[in-house]
Structures are given as structure tokens and as C-alpha cells.
C-alpha positions as a Markdown table, in Angstrom:
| # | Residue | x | y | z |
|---|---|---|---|---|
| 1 | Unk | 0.0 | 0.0 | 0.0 |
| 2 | Unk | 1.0 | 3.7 | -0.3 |
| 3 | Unk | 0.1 | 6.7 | 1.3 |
| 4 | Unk | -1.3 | 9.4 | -0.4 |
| 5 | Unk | -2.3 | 13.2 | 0.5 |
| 6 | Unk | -5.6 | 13.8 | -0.4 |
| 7 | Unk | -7.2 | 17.4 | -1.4 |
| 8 | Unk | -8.1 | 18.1 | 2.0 |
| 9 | Unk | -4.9 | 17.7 | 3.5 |
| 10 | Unk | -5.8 | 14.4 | 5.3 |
| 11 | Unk | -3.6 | 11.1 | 4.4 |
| 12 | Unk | -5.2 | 8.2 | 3.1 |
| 13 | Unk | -3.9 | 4.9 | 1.1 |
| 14 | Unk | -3.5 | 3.1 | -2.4 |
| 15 | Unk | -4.2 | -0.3 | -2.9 |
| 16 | Unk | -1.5 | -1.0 | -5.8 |
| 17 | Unk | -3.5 | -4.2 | -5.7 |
| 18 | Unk | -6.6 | -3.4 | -6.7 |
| 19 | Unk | -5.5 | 0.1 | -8.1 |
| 20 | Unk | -8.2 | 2.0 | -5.6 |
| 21 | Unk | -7.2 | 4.5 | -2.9 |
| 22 | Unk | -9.4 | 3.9 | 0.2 |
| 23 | Unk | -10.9 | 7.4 | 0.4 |
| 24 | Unk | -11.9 | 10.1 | -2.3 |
| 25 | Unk | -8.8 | 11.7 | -3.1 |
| 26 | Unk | -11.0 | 14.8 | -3.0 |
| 27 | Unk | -10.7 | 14.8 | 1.1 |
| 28 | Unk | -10.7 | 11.9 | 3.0 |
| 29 | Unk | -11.6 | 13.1 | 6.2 |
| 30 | Unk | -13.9 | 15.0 | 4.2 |
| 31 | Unk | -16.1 | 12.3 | 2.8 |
| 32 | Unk | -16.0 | 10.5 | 6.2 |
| 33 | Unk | -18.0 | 13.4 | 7.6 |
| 34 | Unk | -20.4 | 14.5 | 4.6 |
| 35 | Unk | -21.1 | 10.8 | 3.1 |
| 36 | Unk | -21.6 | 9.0 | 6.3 |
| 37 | Unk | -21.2 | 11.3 | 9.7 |
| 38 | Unk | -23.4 | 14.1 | 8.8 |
| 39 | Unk | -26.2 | 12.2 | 6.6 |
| 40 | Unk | -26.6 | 10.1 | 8.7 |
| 41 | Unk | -27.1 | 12.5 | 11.4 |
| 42 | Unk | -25.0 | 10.5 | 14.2 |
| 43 | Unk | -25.4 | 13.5 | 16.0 |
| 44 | Unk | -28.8 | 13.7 | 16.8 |
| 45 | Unk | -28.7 | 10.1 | 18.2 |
| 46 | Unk | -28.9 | 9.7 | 22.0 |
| 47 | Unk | -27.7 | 6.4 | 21.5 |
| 48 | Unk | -27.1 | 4.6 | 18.3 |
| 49 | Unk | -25.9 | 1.2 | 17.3 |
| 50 | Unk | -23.5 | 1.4 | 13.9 |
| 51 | Unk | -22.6 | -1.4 | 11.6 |
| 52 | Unk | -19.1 | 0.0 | 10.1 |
| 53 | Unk | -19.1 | -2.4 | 6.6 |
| 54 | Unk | -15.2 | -2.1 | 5.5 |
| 55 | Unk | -13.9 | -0.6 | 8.5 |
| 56 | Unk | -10.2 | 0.1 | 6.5 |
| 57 | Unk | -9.0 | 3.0 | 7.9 |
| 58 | Unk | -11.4 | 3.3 | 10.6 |
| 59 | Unk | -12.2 | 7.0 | 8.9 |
| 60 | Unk | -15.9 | 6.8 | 8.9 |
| 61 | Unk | -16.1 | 5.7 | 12.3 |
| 62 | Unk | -14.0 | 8.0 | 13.6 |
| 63 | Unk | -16.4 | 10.8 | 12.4 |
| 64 | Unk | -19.3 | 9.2 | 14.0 |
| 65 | Unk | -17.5 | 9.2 | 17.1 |
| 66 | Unk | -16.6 | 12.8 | 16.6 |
| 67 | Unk | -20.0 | 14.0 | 16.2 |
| 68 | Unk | -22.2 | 11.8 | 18.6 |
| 69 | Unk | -22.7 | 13.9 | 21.6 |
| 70 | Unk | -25.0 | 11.5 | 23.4 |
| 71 | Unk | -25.0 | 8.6 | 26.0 |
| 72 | Unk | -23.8 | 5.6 | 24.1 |
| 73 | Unk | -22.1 | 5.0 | 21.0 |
| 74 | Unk | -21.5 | 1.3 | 20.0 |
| 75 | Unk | -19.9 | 0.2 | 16.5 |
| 76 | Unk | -19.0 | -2.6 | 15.1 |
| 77 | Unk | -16.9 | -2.6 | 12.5 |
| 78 | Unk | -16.2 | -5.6 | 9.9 |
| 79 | Unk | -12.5 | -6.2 | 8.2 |
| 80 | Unk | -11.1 | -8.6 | 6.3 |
| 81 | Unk | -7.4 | -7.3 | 5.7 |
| 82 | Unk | -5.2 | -7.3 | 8.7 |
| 83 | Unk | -2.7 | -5.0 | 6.4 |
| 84 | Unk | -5.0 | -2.1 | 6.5 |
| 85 | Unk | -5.4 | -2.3 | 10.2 |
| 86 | Unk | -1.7 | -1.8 | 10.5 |
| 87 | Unk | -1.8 | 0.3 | 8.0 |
| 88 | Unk | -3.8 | 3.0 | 11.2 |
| 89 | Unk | -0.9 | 3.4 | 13.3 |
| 90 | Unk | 0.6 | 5.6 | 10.6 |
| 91 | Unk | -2.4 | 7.9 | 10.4 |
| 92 | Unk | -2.7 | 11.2 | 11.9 |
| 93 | Unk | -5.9 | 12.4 | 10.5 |
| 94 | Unk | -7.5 | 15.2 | 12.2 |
| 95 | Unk | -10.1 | 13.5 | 14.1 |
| 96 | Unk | -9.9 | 14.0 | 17.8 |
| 97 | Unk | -11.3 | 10.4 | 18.6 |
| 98 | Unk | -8.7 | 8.5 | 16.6 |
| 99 | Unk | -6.6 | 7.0 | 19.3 |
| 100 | Unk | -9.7 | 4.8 | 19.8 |
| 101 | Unk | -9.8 | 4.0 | 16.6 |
| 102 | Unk | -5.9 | 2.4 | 16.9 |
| 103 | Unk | -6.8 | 1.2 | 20.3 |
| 104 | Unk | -9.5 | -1.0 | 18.8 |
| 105 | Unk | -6.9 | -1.9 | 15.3 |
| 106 | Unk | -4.8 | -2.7 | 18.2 |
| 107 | Unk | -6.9 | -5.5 | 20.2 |
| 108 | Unk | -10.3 | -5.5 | 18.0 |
| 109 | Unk | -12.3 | -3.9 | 21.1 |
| 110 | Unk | -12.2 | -0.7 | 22.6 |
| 111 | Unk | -14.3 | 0.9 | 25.2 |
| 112 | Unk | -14.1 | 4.5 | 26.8 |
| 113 | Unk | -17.1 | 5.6 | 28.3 |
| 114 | Unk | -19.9 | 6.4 | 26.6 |
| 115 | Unk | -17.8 | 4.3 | 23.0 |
| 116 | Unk | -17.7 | 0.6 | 22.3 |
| 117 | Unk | -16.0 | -0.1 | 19.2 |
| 118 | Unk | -15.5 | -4.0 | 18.0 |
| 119 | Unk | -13.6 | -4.9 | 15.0 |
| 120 | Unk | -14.8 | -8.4 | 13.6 |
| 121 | Unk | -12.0 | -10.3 | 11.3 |
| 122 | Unk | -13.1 | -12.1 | 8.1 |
| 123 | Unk | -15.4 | -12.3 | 5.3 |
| 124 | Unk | -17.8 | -9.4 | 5.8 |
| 125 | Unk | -20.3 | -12.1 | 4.0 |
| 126 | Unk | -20.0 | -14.5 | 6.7 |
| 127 | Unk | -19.6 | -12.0 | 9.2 |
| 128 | Unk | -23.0 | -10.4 | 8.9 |
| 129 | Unk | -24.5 | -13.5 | 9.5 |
| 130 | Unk | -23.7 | -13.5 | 12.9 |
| 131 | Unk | -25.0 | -10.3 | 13.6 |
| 132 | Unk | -28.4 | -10.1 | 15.4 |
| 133 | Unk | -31.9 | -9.4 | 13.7 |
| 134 | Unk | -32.8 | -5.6 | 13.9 |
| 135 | Unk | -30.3 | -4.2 | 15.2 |
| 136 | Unk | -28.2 | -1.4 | 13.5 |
| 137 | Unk | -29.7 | 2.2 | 13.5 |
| 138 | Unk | -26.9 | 3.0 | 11.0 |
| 139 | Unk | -24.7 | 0.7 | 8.7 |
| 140 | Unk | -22.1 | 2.6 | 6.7 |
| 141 | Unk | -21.1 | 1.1 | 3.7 |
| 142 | Unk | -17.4 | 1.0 | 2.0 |
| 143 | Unk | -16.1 | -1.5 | 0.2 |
| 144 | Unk | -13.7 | -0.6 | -2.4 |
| 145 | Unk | -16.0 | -0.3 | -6.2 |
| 146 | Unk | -18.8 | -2.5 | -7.6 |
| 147 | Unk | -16.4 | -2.9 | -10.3 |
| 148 | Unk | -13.0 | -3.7 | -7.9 |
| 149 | Unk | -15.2 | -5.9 | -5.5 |
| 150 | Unk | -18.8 | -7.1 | -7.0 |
| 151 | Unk | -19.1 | -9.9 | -4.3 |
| 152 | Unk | -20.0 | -7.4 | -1.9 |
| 153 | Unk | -22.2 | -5.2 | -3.8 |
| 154 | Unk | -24.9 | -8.0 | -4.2 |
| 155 | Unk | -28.8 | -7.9 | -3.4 |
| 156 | Unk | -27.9 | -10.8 | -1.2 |
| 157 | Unk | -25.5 | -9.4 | 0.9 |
| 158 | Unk | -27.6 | -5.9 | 1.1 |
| 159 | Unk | -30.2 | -8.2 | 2.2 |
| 160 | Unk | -28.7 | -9.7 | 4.8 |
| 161 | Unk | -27.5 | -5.7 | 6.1 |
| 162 | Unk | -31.2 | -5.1 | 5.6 |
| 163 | Unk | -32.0 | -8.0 | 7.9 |
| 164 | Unk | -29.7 | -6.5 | 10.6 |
| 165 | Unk | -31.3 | -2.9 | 10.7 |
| 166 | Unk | -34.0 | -1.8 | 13.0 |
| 167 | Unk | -36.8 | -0.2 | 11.1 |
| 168 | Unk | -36.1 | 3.0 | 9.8 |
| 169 | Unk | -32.3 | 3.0 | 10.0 |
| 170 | Unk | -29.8 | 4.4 | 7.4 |
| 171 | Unk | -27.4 | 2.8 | 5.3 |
| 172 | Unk | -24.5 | 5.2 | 3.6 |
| 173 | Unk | -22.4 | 4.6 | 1.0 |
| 174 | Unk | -20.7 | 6.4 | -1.7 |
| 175 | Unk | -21.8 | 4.9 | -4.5 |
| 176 | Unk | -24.7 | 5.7 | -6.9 |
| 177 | Unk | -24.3 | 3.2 | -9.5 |
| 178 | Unk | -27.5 | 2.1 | -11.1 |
| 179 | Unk | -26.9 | -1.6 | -10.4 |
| 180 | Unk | -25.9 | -0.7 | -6.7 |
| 181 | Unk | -29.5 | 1.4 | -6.4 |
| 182 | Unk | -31.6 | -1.6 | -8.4 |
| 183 | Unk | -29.8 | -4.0 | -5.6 |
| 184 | Unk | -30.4 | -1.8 | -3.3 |
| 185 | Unk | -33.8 | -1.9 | -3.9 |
| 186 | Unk | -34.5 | -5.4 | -4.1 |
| 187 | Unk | -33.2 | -5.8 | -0.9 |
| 188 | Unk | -36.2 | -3.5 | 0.0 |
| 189 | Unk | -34.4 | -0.4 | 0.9 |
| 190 | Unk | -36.0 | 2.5 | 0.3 |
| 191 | Unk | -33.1 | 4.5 | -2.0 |
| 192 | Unk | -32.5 | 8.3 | -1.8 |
| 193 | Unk | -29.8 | 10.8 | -3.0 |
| 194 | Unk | -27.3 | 11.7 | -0.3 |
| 195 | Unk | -24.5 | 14.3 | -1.1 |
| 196 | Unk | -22.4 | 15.5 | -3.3 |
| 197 | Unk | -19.3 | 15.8 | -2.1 |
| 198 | Unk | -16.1 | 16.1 | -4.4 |
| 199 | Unk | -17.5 | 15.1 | -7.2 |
| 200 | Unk | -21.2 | 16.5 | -9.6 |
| 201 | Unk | -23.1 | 12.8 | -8.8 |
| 202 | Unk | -24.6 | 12.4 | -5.1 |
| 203 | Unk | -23.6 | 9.4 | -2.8 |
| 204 | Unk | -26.3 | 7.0 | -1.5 |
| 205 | Unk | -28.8 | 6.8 | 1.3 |
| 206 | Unk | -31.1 | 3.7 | 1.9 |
| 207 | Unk | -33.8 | 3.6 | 4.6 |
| 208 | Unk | -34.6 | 0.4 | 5.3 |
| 209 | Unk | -38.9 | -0.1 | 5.9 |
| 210 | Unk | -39.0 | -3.4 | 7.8 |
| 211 | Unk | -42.5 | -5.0 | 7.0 |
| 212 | Unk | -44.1 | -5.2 | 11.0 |
């Protein structure tokens, strides 16, 4: 892998594997806030359960933890490259909450306060499946692209997400490729524009309507 600066002035990395950085080059800390932080308005939680899909550089999570100002935060994050993880303790990105984010890299669970983070190791496929029914207010999803990794960007492995939400909860992700939306959907979220941020197309928001 190899660092790069990105427009905002935050660090990120390339995958010379799969030829993707892990963040928009347009601002990485950046696009952890706007696509995933803000939209899904992790600040106006109380408490909030967040499904981190791709935890990488732990970027988006360290923006939820930034902004939540309530009682209890708990994430849990899925990984399946131990390399990216180690990849953390060379980042400096300007979120204050951070050093939880290489505590949990460190031993895969972090707790400080009113913050749990867990970090589960594997196939994010397998992993969900282990997850409980209905319960995830949030799930932020970042895999690298449909086109670099298809296997994740399927209607069933959205379902099964879908299947971990609570009613009414918010799935984010970057994306808003046509086959990722039509997925999406068939999964039975209900799809939505989220911002634009670096770029002229929006990201994705997906409410998911649970069927009581």
C-alpha cells in the first residue's frame, strides 16, 4: 500500500492491488464526515448502534464518534485485511477520537465511556450472518468499487444488512451506481440521494422499511 495526500490535506492509502485509494482523493476526512457522519445524522442520536461495513481506515467511524454527543455510541466494524489495520498506526488524521480507533486496530475492542468499538475479522459475508436481527440504527457502507469488488455489492449481501437494521435506519455509502441502487432496492431499501461531495453525482442513502 501507499500513502497518499488527499485534497483536503488528510492522508489516506493506495491499494496498488486493486488500483483503488481507500478514500476520495478529493478529502478523506472530508467524505467520512459529509457521506456517512453528517447524513446520517449521528449527532442527533442519544444512542445509536453502527454497523461499520469495511472498517479500512477506521475514517468513517472516527467521524461518528466525533460528532455523537449522546449517552452511548457502540460500532461494530467488519474487516477482512489485517494489512489495513496496521496500516492505522501511521495515520494522523484530524479527528480527535482516533486514538480509539488504533486502540480497537490494536486489540479489535475498545471501550471508553460512553464508546464501544468491536472490530470483527473475516469475510464481511460470513460476518454479517452473525449479527443479530434488527439491530443497527446505521450501517455505513465501504467496500472498495462495484467494479474492484462485485461480491459485496450484491442484493444478497444488502439483504442480509437489511436484515440487521432496525426499522427505519440508514445505510451510507458512496456509491450511486444504477446496479448498486436496483440492488439496493431489491433488498427493499427505500433508496434516496445523499451528497455530493467532491465530485457532480450524489452518494447513496437507503432507509430500510421493515415489514411489522
Amino acid at each position: 500500500m501507499k500513502k497518499i495526500v488527499t485534497r483536503d490535506g488528510s492522508e489516506t492509502y493506495y491499494n496498488e492491488e486493486l488500483y483503488e485509494s481507500y478514500h476520495s482523493t478529493s478529502g478523506a476526512a472530508e467524505e467520512a464526515i459529509k457521506k456517512y457522519a453528517e447524513p446520517c445524522r449521528i449527532a442527533n442520536f442519544d444512542r445509536v448502534r453502527i454497523l461499520d461495513v469495511c472498517f479500512g481506515l477506521g475514517y468513517n467511524s472516527a467521524a461518528a464518534l466525533d460528532a455523537f454527543r449522546g449517552k452511548l455510541i457502540e460500532i461494530t466494524a467488519l474487516e477482512n485485511d489485517p494489512a489495513v489495520l496496521d496500516a492505522i498506526y501511521s495515520l494522523d488524521p484530524p479527528f480527535r477520537s482516533y486514538g480509539l480507533i488504533k486502540e480497537a486496530a490494536k486489540n479489535k475492542l475498545c471501550c471508553d465511556g460512553k464508546a464501544v468499538l468491536k472490530i470483527i475479522m473475516g469475510d464481511a459475508r460470513e460476518s454479517i450472518k452473525t449479527l443479530g436481527a434488527y439491530d443497527f440504527d446505521v450501517v455505513f457502507f465501504d467496500p472498495f468499487s462495484p467494479k474492484k469488488c462485485p461480491e459485496l455489492w450484491t442484493v444478497g449481501f444488502f439483504s442480509d444488512i437489511y436484515a440487521a437494521m432496525k426499522n427505519g435506519g440508514v445505510l451510507a455509502t458512496y456509491s450511486c451506481a444504477k446496479s448498486v441502487r436496483e440492488n439496493l432496492t431489491k433488498a427493499g431499501f427505500e433508496v434516496r440521494d445523499g451528497h455530493c461531495v467532491g465530485r457532480r453525482s450524489p452518494s447513496t442513502l437507503a432507509i430500510s422499511r421493515h415489514k411489522l
